[in-house]
TIMAR-880968 format. One record per residue (C-alpha): chain; residue in three letters; x, y, z. Coordinates in steps of 0.001 Angstrom, whole numbers, plus 500000, padded with zeros to 6 digits. Example, Ala and Ser with C-alpha at 12.3 -4.5 7.8 and 13.67 -1.06 7.14 Angstrom:
BEGIN
REC   chaine   residu       xx       yy       zz
REC        A      ala   512300   495500   507800
REC        A      ser   513670   498940   507140
END
This chain:
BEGIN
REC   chaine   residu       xx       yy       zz
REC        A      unk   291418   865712   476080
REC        A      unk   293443   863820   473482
REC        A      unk   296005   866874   473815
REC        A      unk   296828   865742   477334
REC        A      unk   297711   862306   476722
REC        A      unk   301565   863090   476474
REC        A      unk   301657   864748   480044
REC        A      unk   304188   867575   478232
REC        A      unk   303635   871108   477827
REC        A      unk   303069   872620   474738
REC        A      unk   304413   875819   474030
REC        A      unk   304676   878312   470916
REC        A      unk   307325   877853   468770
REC        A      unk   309586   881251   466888
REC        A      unk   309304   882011   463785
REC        A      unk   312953   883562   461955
REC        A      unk   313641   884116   458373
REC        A      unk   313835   880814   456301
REC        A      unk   317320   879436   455959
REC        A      unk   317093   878024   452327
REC        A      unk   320514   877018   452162
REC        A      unk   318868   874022   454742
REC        A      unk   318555   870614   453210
REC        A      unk   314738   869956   452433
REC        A      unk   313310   866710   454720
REC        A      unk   309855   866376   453319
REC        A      unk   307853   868467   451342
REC        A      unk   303768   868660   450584
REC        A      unk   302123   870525   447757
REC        A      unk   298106   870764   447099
REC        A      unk   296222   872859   444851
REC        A      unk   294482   875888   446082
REC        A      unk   291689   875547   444023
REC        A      unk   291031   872292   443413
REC        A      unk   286978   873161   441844
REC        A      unk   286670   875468   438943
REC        A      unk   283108   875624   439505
REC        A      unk   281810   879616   440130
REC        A      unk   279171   879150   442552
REC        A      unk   281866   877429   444576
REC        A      unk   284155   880805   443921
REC        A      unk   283272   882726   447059
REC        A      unk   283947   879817   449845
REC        A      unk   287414   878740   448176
REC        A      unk   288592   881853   448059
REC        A      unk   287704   881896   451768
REC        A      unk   289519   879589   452438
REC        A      unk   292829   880552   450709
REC        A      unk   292552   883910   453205
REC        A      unk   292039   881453   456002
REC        A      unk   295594   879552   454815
REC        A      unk   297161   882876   454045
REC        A      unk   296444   884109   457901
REC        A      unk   297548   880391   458868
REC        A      unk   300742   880172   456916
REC        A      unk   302201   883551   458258
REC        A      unk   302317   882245   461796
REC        A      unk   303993   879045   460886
REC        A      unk   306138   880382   458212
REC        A      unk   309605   880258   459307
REC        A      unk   309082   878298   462707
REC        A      unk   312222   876709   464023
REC        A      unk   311117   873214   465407
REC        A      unk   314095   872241   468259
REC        A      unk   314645   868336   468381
REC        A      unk   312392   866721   470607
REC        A      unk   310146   869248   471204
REC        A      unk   306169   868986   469814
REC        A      unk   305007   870935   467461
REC        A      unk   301136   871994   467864
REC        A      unk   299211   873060   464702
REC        A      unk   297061   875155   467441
REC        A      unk   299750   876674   469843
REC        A      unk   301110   878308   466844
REC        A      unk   297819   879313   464738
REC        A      unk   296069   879949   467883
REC        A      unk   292259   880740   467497
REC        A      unk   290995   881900   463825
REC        A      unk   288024   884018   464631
REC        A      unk   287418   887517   462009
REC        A      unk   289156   890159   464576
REC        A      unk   292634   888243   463270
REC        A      unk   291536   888243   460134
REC        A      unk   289716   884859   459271
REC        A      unk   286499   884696   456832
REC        A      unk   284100   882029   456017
REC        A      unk   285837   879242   454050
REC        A      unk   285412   875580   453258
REC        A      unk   284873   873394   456318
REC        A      unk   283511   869694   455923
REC        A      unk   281231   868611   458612
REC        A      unk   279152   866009   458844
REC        A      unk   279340   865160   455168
REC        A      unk   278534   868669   453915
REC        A      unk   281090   871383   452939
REC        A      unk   279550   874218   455074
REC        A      unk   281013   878230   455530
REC        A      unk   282670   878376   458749
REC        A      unk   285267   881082   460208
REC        A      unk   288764   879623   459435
REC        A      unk   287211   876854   457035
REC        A      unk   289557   875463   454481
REC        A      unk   293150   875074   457877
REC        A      unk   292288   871485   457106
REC        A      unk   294482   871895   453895
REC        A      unk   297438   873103   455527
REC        A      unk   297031   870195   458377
REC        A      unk   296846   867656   455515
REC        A      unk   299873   869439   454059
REC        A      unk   301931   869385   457387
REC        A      unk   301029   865894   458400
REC        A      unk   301664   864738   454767
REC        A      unk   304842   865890   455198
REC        A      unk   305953   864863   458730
REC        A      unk   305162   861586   457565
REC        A      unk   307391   861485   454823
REC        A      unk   310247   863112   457620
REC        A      unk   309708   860322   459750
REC        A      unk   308731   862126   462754
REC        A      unk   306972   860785   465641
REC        A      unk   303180   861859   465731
REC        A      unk   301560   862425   469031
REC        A      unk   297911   863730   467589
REC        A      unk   295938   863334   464402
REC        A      unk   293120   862975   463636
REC        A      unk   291007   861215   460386
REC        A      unk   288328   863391   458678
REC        A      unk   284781   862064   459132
REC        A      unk   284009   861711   455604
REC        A      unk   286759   860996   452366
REC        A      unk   286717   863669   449634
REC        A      unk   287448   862019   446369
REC        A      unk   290832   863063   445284
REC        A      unk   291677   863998   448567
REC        A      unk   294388   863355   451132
REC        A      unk   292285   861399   452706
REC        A      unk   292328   858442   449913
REC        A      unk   295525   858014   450796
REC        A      unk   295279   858330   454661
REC        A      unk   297537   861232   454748
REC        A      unk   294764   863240   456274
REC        A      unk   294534   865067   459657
REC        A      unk   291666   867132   460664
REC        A      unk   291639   869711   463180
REC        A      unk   288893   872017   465074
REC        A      unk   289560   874560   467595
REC        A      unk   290061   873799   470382
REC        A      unk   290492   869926   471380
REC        A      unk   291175   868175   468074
REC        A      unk   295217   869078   467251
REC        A      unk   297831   868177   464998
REC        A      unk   301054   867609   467037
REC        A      unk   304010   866025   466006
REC        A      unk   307853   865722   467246
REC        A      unk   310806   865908   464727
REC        A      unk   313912   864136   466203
REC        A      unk   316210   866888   464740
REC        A      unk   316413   870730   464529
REC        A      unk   314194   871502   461306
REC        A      unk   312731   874949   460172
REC        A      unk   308943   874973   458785
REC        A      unk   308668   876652   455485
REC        A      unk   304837   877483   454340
REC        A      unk   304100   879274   451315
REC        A      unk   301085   880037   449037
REC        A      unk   302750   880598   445082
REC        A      unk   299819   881466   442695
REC        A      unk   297878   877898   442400
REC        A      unk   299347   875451   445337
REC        A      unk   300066   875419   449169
REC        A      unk   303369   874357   449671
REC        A      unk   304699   872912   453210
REC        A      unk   308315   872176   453975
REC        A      unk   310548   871032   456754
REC        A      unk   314084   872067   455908
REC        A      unk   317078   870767   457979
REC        A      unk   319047   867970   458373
REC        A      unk   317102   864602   456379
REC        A      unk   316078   861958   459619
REC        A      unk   316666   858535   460063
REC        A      unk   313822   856859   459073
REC        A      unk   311869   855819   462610
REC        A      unk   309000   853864   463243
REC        A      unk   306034   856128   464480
REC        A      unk   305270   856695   467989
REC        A      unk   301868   856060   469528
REC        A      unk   299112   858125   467970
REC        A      unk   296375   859286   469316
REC        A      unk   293561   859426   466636
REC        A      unk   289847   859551   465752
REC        A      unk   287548   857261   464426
REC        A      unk   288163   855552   461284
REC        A      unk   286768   857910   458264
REC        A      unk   284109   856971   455851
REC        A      unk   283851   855488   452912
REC        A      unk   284635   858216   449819
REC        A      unk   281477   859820   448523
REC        A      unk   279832   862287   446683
REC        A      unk   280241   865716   449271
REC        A      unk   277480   868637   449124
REC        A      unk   278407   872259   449418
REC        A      unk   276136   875161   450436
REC        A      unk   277169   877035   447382
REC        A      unk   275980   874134   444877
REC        A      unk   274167   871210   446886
REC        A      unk   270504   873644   446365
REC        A      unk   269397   872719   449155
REC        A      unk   268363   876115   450950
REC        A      unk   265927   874377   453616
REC        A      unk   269368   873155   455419
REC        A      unk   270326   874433   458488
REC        A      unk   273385   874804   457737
REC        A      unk   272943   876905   454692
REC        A      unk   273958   880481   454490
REC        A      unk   272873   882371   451486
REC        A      unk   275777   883369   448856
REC        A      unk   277178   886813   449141
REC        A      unk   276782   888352   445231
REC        A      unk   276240   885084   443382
REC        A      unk   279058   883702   441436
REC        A      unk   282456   885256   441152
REC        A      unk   285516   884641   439438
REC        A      unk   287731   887065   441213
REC        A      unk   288365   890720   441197
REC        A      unk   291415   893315   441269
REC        A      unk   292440   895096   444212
REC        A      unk   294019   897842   443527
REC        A      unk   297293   899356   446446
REC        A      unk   298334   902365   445563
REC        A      unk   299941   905541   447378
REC        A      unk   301704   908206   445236
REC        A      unk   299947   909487   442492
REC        A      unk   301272   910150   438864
REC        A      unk   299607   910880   435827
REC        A      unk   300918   907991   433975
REC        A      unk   299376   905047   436395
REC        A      unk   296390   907502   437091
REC        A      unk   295566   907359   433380
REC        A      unk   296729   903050   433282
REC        A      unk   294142   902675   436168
REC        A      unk   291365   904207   434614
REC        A      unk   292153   902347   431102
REC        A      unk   292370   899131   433079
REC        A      unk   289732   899260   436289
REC        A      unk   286542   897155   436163
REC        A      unk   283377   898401   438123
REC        A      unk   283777   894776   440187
REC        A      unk   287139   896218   441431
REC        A      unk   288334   897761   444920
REC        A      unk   290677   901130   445336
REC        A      unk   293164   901217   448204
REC        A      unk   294075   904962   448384
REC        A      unk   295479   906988   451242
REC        A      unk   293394   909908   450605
REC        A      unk   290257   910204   447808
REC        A      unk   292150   914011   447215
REC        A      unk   289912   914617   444533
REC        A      unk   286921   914640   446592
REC        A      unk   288535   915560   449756
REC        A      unk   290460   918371   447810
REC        A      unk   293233   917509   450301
REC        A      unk   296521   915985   449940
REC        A      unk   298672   914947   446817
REC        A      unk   296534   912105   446073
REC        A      unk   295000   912582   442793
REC        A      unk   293611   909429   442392
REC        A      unk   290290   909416   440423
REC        A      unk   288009   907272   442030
REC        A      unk   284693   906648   440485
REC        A      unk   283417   903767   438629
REC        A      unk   285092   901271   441465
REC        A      unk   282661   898888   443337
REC        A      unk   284610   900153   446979
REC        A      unk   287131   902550   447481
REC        A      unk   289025   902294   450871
REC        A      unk   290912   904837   452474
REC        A      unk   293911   905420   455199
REC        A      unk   293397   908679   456459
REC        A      unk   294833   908138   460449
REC        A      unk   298083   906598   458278
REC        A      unk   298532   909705   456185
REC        A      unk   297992   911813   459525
REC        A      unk   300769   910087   460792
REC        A      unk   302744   910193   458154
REC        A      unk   302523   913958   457388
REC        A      unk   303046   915013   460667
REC        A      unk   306430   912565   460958
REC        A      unk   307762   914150   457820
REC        A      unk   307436   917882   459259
REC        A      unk   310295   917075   461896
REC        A      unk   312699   915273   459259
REC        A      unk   314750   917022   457240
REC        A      unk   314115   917275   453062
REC        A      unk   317079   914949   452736
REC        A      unk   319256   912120   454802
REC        A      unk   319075   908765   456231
REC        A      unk   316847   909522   458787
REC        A      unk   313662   910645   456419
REC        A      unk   314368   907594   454500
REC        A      unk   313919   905257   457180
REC        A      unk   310830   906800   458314
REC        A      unk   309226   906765   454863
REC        A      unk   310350   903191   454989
REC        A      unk   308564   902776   458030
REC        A      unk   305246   904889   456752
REC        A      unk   305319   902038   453856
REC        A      unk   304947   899100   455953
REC        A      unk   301763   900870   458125
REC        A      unk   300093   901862   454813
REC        A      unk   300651   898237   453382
REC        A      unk   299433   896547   456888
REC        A      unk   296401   898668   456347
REC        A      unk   295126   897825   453142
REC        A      unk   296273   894386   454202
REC        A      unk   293433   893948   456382
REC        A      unk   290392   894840   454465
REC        A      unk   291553   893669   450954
REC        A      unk   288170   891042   449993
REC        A      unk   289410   887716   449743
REC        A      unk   287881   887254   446089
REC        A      unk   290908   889874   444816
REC        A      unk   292523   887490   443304
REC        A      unk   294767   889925   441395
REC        A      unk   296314   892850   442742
REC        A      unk   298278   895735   441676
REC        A      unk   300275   897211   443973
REC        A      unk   302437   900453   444386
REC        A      unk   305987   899298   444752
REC        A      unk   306952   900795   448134
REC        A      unk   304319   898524   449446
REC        A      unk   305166   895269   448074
REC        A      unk   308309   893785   450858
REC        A      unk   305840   894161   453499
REC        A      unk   302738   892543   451471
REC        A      unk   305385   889852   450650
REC        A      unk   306523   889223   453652
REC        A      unk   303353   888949   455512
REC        A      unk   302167   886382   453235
REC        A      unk   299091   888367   451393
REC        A      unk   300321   888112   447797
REC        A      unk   300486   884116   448061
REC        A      unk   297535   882541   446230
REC        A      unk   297350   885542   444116
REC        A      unk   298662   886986   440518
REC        A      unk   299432   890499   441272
REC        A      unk   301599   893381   438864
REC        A      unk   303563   896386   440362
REC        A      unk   303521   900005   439714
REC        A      unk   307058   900622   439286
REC        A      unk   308039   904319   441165
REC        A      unk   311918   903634   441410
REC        A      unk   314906   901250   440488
REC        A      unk   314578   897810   442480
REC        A      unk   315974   898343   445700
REC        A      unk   319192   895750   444595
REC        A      unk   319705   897662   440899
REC        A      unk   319295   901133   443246
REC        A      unk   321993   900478   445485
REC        A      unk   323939   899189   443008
REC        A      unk   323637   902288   441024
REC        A      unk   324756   904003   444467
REC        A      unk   328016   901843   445072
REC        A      unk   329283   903258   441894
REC        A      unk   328589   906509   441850
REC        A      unk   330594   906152   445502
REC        A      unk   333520   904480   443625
REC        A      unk   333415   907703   440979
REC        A      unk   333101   910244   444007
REC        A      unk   334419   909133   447251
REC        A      unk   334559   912340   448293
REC        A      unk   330558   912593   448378
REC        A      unk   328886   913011   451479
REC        A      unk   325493   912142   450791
REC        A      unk   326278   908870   447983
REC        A      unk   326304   906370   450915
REC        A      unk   324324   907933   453320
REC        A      unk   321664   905280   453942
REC        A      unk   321201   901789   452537
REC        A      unk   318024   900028   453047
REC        A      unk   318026   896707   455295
REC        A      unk   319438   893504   453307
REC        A      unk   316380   891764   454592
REC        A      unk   313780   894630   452782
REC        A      unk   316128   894192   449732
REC        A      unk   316141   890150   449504
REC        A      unk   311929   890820   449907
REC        A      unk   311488   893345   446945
REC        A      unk   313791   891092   444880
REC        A      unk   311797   887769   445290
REC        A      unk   308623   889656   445461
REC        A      unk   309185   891032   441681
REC        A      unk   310601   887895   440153
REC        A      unk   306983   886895   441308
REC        A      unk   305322   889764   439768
REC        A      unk   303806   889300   436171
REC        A      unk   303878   893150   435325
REC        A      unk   306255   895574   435821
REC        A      unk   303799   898861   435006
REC        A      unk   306209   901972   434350
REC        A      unk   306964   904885   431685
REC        A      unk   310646   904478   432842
REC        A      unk   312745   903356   430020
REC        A      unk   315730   901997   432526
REC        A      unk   313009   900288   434917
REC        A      unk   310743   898950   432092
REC        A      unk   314046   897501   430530
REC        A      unk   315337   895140   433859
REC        A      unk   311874   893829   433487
REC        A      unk   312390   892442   429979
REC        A      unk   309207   890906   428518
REC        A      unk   306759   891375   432005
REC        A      unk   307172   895310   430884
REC        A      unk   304310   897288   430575
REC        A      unk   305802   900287   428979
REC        A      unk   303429   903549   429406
REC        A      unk   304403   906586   427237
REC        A      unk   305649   909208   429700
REC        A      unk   302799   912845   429874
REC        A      unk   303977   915071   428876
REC        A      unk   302348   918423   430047
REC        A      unk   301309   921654   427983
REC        A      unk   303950   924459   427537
REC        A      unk   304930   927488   426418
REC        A      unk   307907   927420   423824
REC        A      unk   307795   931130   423138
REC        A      unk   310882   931349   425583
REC        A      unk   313980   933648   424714
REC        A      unk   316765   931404   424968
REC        A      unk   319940   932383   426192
REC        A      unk   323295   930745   427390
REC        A      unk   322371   929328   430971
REC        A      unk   322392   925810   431772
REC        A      unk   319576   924656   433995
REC        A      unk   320177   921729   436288
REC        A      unk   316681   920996   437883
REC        A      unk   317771   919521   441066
REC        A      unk   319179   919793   444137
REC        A      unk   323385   919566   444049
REC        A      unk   323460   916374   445304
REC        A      unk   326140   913365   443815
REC        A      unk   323446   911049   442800
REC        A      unk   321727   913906   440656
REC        A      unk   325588   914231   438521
REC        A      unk   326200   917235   440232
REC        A      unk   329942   916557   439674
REC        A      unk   329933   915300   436249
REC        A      unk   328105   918496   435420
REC        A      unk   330385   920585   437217
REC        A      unk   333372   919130   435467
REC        A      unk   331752   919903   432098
REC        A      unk   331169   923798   433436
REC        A      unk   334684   924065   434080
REC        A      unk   335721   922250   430771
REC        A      unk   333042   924334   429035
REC        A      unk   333275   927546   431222
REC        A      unk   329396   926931   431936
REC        A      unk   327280   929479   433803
REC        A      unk   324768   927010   436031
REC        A      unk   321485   927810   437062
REC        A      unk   320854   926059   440575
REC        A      unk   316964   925124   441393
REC        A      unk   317856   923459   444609
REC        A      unk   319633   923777   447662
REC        A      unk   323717   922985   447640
REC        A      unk   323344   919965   449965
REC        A      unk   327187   918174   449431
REC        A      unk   329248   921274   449886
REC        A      unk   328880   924384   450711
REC        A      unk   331828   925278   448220
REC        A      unk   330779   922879   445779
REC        A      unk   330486   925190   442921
REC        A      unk   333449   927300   443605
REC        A      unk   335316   928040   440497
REC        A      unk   332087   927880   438276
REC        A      unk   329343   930687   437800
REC        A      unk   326328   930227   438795
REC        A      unk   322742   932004   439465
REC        A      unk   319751   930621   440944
REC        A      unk   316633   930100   439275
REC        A      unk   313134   932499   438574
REC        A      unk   310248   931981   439002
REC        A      unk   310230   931247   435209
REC        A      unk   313186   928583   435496
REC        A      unk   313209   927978   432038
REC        A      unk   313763   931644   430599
REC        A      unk   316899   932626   429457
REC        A      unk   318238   929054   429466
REC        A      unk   320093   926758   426675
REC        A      unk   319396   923740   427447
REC        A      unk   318274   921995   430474
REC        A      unk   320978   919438   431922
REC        A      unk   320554   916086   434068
REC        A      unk   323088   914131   434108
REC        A      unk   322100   911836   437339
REC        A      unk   322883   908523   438686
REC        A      unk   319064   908029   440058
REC        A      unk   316418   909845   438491
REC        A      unk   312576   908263   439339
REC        A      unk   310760   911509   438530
REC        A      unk   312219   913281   435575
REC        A      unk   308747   915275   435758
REC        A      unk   311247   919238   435024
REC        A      unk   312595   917544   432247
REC        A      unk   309298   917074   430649
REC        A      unk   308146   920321   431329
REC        A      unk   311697   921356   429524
REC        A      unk   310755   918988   426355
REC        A      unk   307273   920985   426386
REC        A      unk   308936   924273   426209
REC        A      unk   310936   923100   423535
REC        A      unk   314116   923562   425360
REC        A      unk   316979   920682   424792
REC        A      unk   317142   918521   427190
REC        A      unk   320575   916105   428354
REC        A      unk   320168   913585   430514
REC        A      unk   321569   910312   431193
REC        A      unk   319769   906793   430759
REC        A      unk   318766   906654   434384
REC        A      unk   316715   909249   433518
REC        A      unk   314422   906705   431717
REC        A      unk   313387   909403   429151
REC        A      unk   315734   907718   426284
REC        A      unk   313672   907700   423119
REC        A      unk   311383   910780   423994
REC        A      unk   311971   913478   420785
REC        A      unk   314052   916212   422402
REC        A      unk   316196   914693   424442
REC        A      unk   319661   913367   423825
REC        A      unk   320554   910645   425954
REC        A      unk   324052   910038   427853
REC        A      unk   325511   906711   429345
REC        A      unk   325957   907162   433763
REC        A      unk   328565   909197   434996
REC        A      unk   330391   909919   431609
REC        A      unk   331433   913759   432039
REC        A      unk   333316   913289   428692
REC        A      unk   329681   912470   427113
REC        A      unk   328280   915157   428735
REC        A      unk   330959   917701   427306
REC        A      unk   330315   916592   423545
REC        A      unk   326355   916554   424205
REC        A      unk   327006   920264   425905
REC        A      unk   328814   921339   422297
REC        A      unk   326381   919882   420427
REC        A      unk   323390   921960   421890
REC        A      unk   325296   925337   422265
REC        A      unk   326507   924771   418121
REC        A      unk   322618   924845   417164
REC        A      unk   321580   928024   418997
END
């Protein structure tokens, strides 16, 4: 075989996180979707899967000097167990389905660019037939079929492969230092191609009597949503519904509506398929029963339970979602595996970015050093730089969250927070609530400043997790069963607040709420909104309340 002619071995290459700060060599660029025509919909966005599966094994590759690079080695075989569909392949003049059709693009794309680098080519191969507007016009073509007909090449310096789908292009680059430009070694090549001409496709040519022809799946598409979600709350749950098309998919971890099982109150008729993970939600529950409520070690382990969950929907997502919107614990891992590339997708916003979160963390820290549970776990800087790139790609940011909704600027979708039915027939009385655990990052100290200023009585709902003589010096009683009887006002004066779901019940009962803006409740009638870790704020918003009862 051609493959042999070098008498070398040919072995995979490693893959590590790109190093951007790397000069850039060469780089290649094509359009994903080069036709705009419907009935050729289905096989293009066939092949876009195909380069998606492709471009995560080369996608950070470190190339040594010298050694050969094999477009094969480091693919390896596309066949539908590693998650290759019918895409464009052109054989024999006719653009045909076949498992892994459309890798021809990224070959193009990689030889394109190794020519421009100056490296020496060992294998390449012409197309049989010139598409016009193609590569191929140009001779800057290089097919390849599995398993004798490779694209190999051999950089003469260290150089680091970069491949990336953005929404419409493929985009190949060799970082590292820029060669000396080198005449090319001997290549071993096919025949010369054939003149350009007009090229028939089994989704347009009409000519069913072929062969080769495969009948269409639905007819002609333009795309459909997929929607990733995992935690449920009434906000998105009422967005989805408003937003879903009967074309469109549901990634859930449980259908708890129909199960009756699990938090998952996703409603799930009037979707085309609805796809479940109920082995990952087995794991996951029975994980969380050894972890404790709080802690490092639960937060790595959800961390963990999002990456399994994402890997799963991963798999069976159709490639004709073109658009996806995705539940924001999920979105590092579908980012770094490569399956938001040639795709718009939007983001259900459940928390602060993971940057803006620790952020938030560091300071509360400075304010209380003496906090046990403010630095207690940090996510990996890798899992941070992902959520960060990932949502500067995003084109919605889909929250009620006032905070959130605002680092988003104009990609905001702002949803008006539920708020639920309640009973405001209450007798108030001189309490303070504070509807959280006594942790730092919920302003348990800046509250129990104020109840010293003040000479507060506290009502705890949650456990005393940084001290165990934390509120010594302050009275307090725990909460009833009815945690908003007998209460003034209902106080939250936290660094990090996701879920202010108490609050709203508070606002229902028509009991005054404080809490700060990381709350993201500012502008909801009811509650008076604070600036972070301000306990003099908090003292004046206290007076305020207790000088209207």
């Amino acid at each position: 075989m051609a493959r042999e002619a070098t008498g070398e071995k040919v072995r995979p290459l490693e893959c590590k996180p790109v190093d951007e700060t790397l000069p850039v060599a060469a780089e290649s660029r094509s359009p994903l979707y080069p036709s705009r025509i419907p009935a050729e919909f289905a096989l293009q966005a066939g092949k876009v899967q195909n380069l998606r599966r492709a471009a995560a094994r080369l996608h950070g590759l470190k190339i040594p000097a010298g050694a050969i690079f094999s477009f094969w080695k480091n693919v390896g075989r596309p066949t539908p167990a590693r998650g290759f569909v019918p895409g464009r392949e052109l054989r024999e003049g006719c653009i045909i389905p076949s498992i892994g059709g459309g890798l021809c693009q990224l070959s193009n794309a990689l030889y394109d660019a190794a020519l421009t680098a100056g490296f020496e080519l060992v294998e390449r191969h012409a197309h049989s037939r010139i598409i016009l507007g193609s590569m191929a016009e140009a001779g800057r073509d290089a097919t390849i079929f599995w398993n004798y007909v490779d694209l190999r090449f051999r950089p003469p310096m260290d150089c680091q492969l970069e491949v990336k789908l953005t929404v419409d292009d493929l985009v190949v680059c060799f970082r590292g230092g820029r060669p000396v430009p080198r005449k090319m070694g001997k290549v071993v090549s096919g025949a010369r191609p054939m003149e350009a001409a007009a090229i028939g496709s089994c989704e347009s040519c009409g000519m069913v009597s072929c062969f080769r022809h495969l009948e269409p799946g639905s007819g002609p598409c333009t795309g459909i949503t997929a929607w990733l979600v995992d935690a449920w709350g009434p906000e998105y749950g009422t967005y989805l519904q408003a937003h879903r098309k009967a074309e469109d998919w549901l990634f859930t971890p449980l259908d708890s509506r129909r199960l009756k099982l699990g938090p998952y109150r996703w409603r799930t008729e009037g979707f085309a398929q609805v796809r479940q993970a109920p082995l990952t939600v087995l794991w996951r529950s029975l994980r969380s029963r050894k972890l404790a409520a709080q802690g490092a070690v639960r937060q790595q382990a959800l961390l963990q339970f999002d990456e399994r969950l994402a890997r799963n929907y991963a798999r069976r997502i159709p490639p004709e979602a073109m658009h996806l919107v995705v539940s924001q614990n999920l979105l590092p891992t579908l980012w770094r595996d490569g399956v938001l590339g040639g795709r718009t997708f939007d983001v259900l916003m459940t928390r602060l970015p993971l940057y803006e979160l620790e952020a938030t963390l560091d300071r509360a820290k400075a304010s209380h050093p003496e906090s046990r549970t403010l630095a207690d776990f940090r996510a990996e800087p890798e899992l941070v730089a992902l959520e960060k790139v990932a949502l500067a790609a995003a084109r919605h940011w889909i929250t009620p969250h006032r905070t959130i909704a605002a680092l988003a600027e104009e990609r905001a979708v702002q949803l008006d927070w539920q708020i639920p039915a309640g009973n405001t027939h209450r007798q108030r009385g001189n309490a303070v609530a504070f509807p959280a655990s006594t942790l730092g990052r919920k302003g348990a100290y800046e509250l129990r400043a104020a109840a010293r200023e003040l000479g507060l009585c506290i009502q705890l709902s949650g456990p005393v997790i940084e001290d165990a003589a934390f509120w010594q010096g302050v009275e307090t009683i725990p909460a009833g069963e009815d945690w908003l009887a007998g209460v003034a006002a209902v106080v939250l004066p936290a660094w990090v607040e996701h879920q202010p779901r108490r609050l709203l019940a508070a606002v229902a009962a028509g009991v005054p709420v404080i809490a700060t803006e990381a709350c993201g409740l500012s502008g909801v009638p009811g509650v008076i909104t604070i600036p972070n870790g301000d306990p003099k704020a908090l003292i004046e918003a206290l007076r305020t309340v207790f000088a209207t009862c």
